[in-house]
PDB file with one MODEL, atoms N, CA, C and O in Angstrom:
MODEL        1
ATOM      1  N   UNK A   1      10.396  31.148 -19.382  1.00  0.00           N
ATOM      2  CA  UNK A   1       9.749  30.231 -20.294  1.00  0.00           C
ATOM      3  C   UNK A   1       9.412  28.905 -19.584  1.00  0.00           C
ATOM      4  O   UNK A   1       8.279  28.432 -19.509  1.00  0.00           O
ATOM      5  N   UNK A   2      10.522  28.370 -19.079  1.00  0.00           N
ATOM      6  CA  UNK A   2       9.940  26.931 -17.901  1.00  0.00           C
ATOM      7  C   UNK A   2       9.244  27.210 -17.259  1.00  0.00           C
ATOM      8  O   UNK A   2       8.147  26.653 -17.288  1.00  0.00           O
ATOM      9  N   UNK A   3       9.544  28.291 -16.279  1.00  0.00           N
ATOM     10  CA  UNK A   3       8.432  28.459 -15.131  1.00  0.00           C
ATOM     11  C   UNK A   3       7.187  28.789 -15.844  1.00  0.00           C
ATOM     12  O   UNK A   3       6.166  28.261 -15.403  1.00  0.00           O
ATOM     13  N   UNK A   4       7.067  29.686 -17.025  1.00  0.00           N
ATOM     14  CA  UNK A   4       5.184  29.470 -17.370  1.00  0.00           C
ATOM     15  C   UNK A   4       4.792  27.734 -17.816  1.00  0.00           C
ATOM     16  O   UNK A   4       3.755  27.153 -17.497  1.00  0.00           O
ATOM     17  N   UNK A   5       5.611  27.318 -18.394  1.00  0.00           N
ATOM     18  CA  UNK A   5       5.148  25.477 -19.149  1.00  0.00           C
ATOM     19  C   UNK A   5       4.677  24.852 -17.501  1.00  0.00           C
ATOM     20  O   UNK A   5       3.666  24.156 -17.418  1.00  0.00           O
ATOM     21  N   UNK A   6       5.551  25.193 -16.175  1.00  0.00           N
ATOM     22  CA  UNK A   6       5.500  24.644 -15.126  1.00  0.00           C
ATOM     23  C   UNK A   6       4.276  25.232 -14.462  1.00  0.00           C
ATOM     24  O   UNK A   6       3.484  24.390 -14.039  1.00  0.00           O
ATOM     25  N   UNK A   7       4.048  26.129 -14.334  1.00  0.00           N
ATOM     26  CA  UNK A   7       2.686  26.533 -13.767  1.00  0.00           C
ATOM     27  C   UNK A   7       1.502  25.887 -14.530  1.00  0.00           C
ATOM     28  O   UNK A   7       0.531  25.343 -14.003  1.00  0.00           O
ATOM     29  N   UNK A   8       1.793  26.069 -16.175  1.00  0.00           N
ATOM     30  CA  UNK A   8       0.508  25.121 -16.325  1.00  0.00           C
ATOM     31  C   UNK A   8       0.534  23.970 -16.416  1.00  0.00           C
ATOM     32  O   UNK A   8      -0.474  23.306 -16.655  1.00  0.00           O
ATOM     33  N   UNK A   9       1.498  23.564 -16.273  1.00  0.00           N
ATOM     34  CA  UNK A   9       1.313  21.862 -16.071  1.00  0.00           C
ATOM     35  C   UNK A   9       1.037  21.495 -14.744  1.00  0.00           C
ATOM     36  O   UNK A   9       0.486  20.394 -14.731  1.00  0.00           O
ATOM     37  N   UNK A  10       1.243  22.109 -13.287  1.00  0.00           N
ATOM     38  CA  UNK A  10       0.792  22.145 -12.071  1.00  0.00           C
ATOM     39  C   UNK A  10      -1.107  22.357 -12.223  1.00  0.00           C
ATOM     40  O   UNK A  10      -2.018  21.589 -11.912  1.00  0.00           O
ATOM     41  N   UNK A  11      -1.119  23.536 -12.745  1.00  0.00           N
ATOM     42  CA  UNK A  11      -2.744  23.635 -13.060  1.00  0.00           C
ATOM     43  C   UNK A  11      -3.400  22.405 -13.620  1.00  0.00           C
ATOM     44  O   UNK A  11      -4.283  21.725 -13.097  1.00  0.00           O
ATOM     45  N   UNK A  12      -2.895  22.268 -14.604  1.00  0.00           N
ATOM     46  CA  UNK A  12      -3.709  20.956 -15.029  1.00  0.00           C
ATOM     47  C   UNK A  12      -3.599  20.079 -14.903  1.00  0.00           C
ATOM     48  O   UNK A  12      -4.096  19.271 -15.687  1.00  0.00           O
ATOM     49  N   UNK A  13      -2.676  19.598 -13.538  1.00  0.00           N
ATOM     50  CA  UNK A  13      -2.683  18.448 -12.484  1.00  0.00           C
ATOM     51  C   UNK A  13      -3.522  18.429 -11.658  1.00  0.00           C
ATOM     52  O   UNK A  13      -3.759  17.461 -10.936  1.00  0.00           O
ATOM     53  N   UNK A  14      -4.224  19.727 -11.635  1.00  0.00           N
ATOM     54  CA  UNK A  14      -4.643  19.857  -9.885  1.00  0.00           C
ATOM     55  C   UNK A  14      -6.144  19.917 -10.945  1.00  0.00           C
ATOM     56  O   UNK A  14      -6.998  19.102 -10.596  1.00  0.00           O
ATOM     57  N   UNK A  15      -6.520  20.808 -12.192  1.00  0.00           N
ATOM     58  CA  UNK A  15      -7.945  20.345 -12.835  1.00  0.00           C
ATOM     59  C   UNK A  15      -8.120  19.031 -13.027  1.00  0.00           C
ATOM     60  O   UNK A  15      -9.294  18.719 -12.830  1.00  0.00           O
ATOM     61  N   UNK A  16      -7.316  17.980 -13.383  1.00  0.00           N
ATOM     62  CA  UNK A  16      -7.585  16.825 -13.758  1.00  0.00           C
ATOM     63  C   UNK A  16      -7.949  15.987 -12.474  1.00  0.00           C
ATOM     64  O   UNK A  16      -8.870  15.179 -12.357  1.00  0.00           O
ATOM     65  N   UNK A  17      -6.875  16.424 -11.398  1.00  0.00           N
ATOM     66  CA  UNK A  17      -7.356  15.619 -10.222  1.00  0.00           C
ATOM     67  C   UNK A  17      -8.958  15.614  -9.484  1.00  0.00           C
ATOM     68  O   UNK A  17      -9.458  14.792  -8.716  1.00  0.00           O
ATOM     69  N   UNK A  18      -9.567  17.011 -10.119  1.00  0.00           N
ATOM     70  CA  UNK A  18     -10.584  17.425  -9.696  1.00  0.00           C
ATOM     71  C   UNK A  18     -11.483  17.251 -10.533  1.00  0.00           C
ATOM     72  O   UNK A  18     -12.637  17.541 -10.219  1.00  0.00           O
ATOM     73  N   UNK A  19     -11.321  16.967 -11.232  1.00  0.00           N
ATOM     74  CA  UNK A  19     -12.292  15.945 -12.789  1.00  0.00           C
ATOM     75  C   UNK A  19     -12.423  14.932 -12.237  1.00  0.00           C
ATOM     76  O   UNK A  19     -13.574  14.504 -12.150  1.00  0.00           O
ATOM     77  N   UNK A  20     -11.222  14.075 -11.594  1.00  0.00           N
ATOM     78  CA  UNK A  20     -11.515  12.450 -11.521  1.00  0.00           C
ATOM     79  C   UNK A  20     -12.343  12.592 -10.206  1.00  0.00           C
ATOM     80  O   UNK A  20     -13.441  12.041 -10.283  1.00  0.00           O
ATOM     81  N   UNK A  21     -12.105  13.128  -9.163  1.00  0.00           N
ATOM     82  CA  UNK A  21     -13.066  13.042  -7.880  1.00  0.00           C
ATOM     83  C   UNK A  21     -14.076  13.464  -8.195  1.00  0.00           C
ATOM     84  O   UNK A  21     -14.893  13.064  -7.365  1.00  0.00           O
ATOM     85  N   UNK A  22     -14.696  14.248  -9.156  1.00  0.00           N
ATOM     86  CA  UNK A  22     -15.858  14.246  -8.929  1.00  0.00           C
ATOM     87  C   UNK A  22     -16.250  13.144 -10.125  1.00  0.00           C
ATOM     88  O   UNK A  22     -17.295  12.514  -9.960  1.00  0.00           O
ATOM     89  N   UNK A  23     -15.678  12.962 -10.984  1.00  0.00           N
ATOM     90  CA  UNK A  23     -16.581  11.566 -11.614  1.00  0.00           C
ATOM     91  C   UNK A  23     -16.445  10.438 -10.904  1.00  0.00           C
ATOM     92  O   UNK A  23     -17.453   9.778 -10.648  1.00  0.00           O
ATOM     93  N   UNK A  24     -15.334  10.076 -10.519  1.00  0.00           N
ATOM     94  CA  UNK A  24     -15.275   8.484  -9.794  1.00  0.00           C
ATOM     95  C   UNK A  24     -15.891   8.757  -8.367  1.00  0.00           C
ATOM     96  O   UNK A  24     -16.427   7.834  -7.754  1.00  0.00           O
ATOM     97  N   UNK A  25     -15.813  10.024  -7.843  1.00  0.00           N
ATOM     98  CA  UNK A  25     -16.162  10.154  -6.415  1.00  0.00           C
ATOM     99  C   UNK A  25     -15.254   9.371  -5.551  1.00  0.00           C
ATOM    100  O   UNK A  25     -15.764   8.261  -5.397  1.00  0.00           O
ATOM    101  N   UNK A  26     -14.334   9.448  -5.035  1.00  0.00           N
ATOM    102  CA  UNK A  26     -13.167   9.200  -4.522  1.00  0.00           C
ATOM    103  C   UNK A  26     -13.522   9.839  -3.226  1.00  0.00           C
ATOM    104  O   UNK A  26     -14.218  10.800  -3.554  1.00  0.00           O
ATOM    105  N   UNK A  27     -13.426   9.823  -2.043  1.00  0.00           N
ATOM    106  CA  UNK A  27     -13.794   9.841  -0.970  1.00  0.00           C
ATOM    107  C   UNK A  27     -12.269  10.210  -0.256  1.00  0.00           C
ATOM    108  O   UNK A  27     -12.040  11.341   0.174  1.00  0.00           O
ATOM    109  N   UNK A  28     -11.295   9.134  -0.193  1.00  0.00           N
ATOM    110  CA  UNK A  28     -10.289   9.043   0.148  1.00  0.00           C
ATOM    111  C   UNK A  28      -9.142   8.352  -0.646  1.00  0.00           C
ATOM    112  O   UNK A  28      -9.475   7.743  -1.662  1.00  0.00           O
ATOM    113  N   UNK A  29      -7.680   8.379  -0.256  1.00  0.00           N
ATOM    114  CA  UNK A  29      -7.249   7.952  -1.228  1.00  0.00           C
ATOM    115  C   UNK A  29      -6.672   6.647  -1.042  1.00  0.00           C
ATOM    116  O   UNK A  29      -6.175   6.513   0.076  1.00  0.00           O
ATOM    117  N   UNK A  30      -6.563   5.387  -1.992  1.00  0.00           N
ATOM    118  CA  UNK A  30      -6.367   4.391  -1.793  1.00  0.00           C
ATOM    119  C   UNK A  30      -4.613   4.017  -1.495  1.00  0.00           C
ATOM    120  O   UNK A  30      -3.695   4.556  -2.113  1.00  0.00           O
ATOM    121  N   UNK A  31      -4.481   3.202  -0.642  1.00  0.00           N
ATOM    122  CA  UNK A  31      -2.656   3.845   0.025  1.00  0.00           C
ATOM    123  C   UNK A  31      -2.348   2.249  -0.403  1.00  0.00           C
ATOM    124  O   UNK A  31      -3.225   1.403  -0.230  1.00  0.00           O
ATOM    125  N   UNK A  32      -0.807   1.834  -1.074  1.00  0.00           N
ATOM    126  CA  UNK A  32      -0.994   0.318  -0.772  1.00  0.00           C
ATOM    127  C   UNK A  32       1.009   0.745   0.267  1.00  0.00           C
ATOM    128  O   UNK A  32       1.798   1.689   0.210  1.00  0.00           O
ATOM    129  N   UNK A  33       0.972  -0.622   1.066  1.00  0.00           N
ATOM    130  CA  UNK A  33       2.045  -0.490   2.041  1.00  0.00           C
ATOM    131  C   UNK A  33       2.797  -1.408   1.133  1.00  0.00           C
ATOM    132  O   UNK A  33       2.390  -2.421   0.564  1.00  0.00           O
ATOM    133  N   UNK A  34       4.276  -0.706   1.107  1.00  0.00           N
ATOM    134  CA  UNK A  34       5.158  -2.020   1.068  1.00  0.00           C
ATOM    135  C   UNK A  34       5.886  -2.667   1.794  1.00  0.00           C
ATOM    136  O   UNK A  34       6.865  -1.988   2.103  1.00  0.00           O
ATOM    137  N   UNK A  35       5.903  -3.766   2.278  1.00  0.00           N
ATOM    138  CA  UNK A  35       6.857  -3.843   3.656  1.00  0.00           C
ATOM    139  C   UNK A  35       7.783  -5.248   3.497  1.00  0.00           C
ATOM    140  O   UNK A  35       7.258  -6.353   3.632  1.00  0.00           O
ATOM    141  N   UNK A  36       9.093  -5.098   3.222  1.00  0.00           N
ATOM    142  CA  UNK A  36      10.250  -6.258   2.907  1.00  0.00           C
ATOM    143  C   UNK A  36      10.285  -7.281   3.702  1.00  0.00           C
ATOM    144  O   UNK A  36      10.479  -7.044   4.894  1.00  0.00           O
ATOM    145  N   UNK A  37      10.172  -8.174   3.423  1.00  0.00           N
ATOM    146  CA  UNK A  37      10.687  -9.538   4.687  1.00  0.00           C
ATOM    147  C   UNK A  37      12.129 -10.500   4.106  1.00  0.00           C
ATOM    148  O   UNK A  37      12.312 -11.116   3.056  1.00  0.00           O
ATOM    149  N   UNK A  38      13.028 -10.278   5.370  1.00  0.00           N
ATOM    150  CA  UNK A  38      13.669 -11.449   4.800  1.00  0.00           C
ATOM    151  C   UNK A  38      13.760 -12.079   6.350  1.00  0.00           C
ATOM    152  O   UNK A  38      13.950 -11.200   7.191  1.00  0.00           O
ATOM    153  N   UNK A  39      13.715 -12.684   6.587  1.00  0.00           N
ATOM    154  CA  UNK A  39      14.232 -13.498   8.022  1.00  0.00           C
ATOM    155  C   UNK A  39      12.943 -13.348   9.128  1.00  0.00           C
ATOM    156  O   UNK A  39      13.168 -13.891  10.210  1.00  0.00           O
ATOM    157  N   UNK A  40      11.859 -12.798   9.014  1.00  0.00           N
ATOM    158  CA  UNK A  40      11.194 -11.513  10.124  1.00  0.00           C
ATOM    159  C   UNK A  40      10.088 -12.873  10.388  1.00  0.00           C
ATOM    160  O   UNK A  40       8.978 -12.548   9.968  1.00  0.00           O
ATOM    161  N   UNK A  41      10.091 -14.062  10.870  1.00  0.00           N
ATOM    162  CA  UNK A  41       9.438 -14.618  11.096  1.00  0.00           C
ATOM    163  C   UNK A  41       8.890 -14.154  12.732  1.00  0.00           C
ATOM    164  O   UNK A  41       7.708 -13.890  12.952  1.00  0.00           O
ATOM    165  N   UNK A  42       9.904 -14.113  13.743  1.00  0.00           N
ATOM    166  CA  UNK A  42       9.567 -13.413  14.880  1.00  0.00           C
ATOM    167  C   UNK A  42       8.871 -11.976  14.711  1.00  0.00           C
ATOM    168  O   UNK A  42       8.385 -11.611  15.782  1.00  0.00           O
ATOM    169  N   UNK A  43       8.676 -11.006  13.604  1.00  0.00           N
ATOM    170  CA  UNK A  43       8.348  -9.521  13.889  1.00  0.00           C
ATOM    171  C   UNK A  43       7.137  -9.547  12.774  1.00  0.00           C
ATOM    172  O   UNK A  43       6.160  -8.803  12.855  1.00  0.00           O
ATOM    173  N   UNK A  44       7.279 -10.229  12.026  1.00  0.00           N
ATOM    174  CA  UNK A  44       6.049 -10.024  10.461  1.00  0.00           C
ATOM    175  C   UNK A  44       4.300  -9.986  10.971  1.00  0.00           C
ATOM    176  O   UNK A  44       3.364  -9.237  10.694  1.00  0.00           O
ATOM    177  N   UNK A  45       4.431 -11.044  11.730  1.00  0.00           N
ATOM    178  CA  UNK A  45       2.685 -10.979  12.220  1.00  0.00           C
ATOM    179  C   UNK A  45       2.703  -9.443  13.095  1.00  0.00           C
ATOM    180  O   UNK A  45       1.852  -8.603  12.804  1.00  0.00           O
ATOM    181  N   UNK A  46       3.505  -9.221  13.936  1.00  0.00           N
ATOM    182  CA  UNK A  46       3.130  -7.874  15.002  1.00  0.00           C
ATOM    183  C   UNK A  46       3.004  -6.975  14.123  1.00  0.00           C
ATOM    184  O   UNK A  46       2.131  -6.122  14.288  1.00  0.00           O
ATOM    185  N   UNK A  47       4.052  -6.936  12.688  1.00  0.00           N
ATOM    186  CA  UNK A  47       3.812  -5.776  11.893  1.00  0.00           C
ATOM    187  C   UNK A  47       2.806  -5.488  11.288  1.00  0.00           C
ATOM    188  O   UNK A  47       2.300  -4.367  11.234  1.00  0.00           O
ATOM    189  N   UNK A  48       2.435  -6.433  10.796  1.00  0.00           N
ATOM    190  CA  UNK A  48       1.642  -6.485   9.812  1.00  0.00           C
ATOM    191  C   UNK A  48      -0.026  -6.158  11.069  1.00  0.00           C
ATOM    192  O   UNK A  48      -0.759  -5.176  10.953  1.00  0.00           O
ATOM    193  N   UNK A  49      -0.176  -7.064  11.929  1.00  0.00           N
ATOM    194  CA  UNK A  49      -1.463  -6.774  13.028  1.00  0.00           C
ATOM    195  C   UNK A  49      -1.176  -5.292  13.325  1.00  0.00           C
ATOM    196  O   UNK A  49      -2.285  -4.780  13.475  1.00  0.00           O
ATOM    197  N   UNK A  50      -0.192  -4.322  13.489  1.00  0.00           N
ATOM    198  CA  UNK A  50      -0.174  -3.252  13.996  1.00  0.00           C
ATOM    199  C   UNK A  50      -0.821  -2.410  13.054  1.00  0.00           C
ATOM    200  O   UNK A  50      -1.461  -1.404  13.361  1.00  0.00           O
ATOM    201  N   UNK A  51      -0.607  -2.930  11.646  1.00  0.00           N
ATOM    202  CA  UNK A  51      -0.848  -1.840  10.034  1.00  0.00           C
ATOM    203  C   UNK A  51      -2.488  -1.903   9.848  1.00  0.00           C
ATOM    204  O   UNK A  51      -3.180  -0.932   9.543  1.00  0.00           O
ATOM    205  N   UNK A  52      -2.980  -3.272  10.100  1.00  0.00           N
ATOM    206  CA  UNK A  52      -4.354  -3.761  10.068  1.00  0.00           C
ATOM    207  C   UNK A  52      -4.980  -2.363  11.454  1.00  0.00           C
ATOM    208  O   UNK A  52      -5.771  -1.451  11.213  1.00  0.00           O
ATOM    209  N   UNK A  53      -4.554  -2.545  12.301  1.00  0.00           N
ATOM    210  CA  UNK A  53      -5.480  -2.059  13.163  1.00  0.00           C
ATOM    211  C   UNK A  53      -4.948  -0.378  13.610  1.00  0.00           C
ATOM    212  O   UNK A  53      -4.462   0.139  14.615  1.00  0.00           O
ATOM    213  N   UNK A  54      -5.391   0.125  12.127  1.00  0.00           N
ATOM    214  CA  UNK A  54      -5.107   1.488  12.215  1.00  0.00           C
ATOM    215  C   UNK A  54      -6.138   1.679  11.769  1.00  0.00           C
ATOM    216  O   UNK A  54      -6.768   0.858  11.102  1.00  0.00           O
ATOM    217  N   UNK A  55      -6.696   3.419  12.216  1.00  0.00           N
ATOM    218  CA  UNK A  55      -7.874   3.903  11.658  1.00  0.00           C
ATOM    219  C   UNK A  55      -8.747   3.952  10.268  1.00  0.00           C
ATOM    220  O   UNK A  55      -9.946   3.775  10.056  1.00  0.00           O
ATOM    221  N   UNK A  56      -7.427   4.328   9.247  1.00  0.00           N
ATOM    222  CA  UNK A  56      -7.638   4.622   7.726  1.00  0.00           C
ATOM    223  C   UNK A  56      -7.746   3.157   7.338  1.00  0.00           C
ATOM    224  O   UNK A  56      -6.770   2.414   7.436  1.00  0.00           O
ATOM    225  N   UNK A  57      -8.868   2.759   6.921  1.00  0.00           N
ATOM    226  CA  UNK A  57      -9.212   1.262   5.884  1.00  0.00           C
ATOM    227  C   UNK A  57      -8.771   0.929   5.110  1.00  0.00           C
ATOM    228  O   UNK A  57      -8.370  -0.212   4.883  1.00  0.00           O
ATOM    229  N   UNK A  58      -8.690   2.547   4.009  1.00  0.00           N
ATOM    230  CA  UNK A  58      -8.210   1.771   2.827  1.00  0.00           C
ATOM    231  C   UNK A  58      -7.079   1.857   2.118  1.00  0.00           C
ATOM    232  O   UNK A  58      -6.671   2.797   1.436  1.00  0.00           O
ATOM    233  N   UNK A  59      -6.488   0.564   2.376  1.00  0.00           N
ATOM    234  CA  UNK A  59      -4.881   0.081   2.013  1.00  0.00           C
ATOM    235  C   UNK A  59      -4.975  -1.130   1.525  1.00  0.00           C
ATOM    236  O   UNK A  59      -6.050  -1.720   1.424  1.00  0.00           O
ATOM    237  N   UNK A  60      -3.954  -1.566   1.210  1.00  0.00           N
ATOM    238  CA  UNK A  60      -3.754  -2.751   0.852  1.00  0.00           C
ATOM    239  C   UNK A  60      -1.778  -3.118   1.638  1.00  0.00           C
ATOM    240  O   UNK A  60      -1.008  -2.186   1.871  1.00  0.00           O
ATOM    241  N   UNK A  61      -1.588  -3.883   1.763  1.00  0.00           N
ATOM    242  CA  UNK A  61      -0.616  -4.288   1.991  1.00  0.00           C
ATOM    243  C   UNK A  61       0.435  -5.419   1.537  1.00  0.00           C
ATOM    244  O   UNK A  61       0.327  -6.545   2.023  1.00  0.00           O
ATOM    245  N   UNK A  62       1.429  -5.134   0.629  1.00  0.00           N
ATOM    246  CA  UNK A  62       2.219  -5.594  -0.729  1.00  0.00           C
ATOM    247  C   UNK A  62       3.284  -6.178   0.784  1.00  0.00           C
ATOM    248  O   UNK A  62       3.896  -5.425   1.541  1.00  0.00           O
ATOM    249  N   UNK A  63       3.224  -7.805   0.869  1.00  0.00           N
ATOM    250  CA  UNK A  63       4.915  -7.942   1.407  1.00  0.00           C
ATOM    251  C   UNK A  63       5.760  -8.877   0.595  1.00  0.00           C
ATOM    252  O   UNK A  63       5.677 -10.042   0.208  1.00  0.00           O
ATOM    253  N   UNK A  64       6.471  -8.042   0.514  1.00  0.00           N
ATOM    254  CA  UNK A  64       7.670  -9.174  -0.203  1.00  0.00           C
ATOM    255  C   UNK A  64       8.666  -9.746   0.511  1.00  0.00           C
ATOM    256  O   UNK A  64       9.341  -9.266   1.422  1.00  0.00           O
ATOM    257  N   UNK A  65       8.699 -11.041  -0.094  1.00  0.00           N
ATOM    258  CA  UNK A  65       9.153 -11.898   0.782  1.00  0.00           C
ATOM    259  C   UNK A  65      11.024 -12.209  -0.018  1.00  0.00           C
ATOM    260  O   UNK A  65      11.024 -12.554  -1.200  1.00  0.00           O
ATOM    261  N   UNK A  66      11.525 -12.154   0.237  1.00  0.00           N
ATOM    262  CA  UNK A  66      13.131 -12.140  -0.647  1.00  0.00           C
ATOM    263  C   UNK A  66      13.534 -13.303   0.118  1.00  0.00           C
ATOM    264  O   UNK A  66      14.363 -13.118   1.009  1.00  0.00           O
ATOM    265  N   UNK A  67      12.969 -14.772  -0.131  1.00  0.00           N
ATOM    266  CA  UNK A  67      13.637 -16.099   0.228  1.00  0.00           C
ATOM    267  C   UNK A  67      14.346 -16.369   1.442  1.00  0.00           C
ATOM    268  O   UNK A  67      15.467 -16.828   1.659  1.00  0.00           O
ATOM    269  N   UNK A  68      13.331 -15.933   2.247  1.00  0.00           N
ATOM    270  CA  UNK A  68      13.704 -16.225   4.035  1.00  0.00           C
ATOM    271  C   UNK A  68      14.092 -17.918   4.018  1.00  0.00           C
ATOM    272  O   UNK A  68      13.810 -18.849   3.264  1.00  0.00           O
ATOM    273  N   UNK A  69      14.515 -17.842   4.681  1.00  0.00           N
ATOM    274  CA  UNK A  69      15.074 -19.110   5.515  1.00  0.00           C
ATOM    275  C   UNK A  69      14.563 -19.761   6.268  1.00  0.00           C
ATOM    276  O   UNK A  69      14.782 -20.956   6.461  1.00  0.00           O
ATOM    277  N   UNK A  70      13.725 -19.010   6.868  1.00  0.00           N
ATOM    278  CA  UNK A  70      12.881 -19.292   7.971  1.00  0.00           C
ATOM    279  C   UNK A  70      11.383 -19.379   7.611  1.00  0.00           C
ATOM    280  O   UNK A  70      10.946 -19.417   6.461  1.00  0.00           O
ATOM    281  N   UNK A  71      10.535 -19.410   8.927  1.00  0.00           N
ATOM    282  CA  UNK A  71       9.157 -19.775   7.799  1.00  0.00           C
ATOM    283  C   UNK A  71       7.996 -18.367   8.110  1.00  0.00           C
ATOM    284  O   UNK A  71       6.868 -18.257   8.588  1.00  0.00           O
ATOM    285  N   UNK A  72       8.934 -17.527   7.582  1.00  0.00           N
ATOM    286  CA  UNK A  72       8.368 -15.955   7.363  1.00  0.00           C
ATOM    287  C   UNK A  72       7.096 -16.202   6.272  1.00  0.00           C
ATOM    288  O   UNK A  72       6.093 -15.502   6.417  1.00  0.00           O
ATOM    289  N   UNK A  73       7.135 -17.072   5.318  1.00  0.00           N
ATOM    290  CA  UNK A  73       6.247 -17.563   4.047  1.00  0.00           C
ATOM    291  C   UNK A  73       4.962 -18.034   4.490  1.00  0.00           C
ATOM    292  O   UNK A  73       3.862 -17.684   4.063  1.00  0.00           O
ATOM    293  N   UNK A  74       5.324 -19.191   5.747  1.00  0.00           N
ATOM    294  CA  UNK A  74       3.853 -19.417   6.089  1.00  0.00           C
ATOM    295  C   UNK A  74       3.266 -18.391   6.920  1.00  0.00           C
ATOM    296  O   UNK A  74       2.083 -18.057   6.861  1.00  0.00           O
ATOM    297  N   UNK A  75       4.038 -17.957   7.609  1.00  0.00           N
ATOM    298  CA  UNK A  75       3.473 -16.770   8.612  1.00  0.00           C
ATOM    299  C   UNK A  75       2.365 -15.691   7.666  1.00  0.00           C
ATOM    300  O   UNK A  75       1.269 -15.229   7.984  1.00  0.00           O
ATOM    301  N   UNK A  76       3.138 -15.543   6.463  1.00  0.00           N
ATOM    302  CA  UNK A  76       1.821 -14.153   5.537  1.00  0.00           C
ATOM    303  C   UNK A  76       0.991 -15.248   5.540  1.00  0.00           C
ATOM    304  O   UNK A  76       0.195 -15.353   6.473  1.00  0.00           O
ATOM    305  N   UNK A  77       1.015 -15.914   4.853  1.00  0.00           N
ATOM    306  CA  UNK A  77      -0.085 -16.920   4.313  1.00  0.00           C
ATOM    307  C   UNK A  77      -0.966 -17.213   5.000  1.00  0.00           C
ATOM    308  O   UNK A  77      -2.016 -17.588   4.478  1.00  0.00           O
ATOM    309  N   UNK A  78      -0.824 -17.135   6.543  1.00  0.00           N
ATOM    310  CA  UNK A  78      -1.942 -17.445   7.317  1.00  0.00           C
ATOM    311  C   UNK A  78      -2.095 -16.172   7.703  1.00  0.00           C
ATOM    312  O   UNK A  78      -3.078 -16.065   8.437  1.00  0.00           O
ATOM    313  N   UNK A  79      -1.496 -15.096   7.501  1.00  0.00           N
ATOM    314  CA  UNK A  79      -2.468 -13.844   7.965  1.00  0.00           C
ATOM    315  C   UNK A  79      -2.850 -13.157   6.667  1.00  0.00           C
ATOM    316  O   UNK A  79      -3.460 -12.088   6.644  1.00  0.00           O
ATOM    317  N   UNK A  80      -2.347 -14.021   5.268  1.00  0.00           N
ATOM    318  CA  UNK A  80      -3.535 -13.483   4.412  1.00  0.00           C
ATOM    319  C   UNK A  80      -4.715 -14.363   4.383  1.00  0.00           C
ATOM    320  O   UNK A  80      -5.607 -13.879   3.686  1.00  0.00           O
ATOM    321  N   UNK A  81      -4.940 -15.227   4.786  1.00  0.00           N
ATOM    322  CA  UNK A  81      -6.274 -15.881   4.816  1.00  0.00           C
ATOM    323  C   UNK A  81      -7.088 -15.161   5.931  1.00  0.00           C
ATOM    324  O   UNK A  81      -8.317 -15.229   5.934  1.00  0.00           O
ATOM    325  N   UNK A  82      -6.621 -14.697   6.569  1.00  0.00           N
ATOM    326  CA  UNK A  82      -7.397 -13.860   7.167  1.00  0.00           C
ATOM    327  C   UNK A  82      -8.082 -12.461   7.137  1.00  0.00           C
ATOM    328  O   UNK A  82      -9.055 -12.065   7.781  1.00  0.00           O
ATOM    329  N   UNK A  83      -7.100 -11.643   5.962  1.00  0.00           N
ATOM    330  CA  UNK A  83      -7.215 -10.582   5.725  1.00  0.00           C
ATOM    331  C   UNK A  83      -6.878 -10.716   4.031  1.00  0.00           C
ATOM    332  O   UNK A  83      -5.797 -11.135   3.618  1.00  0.00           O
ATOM    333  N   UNK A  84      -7.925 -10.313   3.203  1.00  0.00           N
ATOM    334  CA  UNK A  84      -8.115 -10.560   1.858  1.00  0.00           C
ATOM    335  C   UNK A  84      -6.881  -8.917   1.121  1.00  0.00           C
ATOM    336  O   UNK A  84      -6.276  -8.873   0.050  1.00  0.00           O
ATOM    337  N   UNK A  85      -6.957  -7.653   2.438  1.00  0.00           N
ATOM    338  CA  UNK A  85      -5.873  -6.975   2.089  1.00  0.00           C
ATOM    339  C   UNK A  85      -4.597  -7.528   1.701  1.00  0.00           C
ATOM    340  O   UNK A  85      -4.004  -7.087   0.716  1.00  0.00           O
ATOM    341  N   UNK A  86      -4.156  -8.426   2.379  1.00  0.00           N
ATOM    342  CA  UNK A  86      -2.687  -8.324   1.975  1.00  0.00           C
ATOM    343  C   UNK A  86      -2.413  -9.071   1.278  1.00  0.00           C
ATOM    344  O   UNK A  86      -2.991 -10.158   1.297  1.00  0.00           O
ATOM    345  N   UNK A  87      -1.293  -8.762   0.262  1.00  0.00           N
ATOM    346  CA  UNK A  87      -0.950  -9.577  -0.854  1.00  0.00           C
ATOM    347  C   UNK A  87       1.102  -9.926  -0.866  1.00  0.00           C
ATOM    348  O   UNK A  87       2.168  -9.311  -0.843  1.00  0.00           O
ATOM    349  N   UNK A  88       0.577 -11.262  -0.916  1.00  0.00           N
ATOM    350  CA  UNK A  88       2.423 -11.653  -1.551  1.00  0.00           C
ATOM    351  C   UNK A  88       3.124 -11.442  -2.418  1.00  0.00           C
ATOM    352  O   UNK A  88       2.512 -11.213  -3.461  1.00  0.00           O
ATOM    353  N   UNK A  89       4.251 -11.404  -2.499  1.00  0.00           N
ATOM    354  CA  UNK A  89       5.255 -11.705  -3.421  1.00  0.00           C
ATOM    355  C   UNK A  89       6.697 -11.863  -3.163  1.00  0.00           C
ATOM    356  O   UNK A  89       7.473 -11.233  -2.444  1.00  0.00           O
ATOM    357  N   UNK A  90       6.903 -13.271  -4.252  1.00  0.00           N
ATOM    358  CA  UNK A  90       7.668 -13.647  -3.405  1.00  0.00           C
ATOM    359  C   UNK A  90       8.599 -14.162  -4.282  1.00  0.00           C
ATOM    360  O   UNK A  90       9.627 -14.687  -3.854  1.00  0.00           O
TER     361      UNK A  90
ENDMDL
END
């Protein structure tokens, strides 16, 4: 009895997914990164420049910042003015 409810609920995950690509036309799929900072003032720019300069475009990049000490805060801030991808929180 589960396993039939489970097969069609797999089916009509995989029809619906194939409804939305062809109406929205979805190309690829949109990825967002999450990546933690607490202290990473020395490592945050290399990380973050390494994530930017990967093949796949479309991402976005979520860092949260959990009240560094250090000035990990200005460090996003000037590499989100540069890159409209990445977003704070903090």
């Amino acid at each position: 009895m589960y396993i039939y409810k489970y097969k069609h609920f797999i089916r009509d995950c995989f029809n619906l997914k194939r409804y939305y690509r062809k109406t929205i036309k979805i190309k690829s799929p949109y990825v967002s990164i999450c990546l933690p900072a607490y202290n990473m003032k020395n490592y945050i720019e290399k990380a973050v420049i390494s994530i930017l300069n990967q093949s796949f475009q479309n991402f976005e990049i979520i860092i949260v910042n959990d009240y560094s000490k250090d000035k990990t805060l200005e460090v996003i801030k000037k590499l989100q003015l540069k890159d409209p991808r990445i977003k704070i929180i903090f």
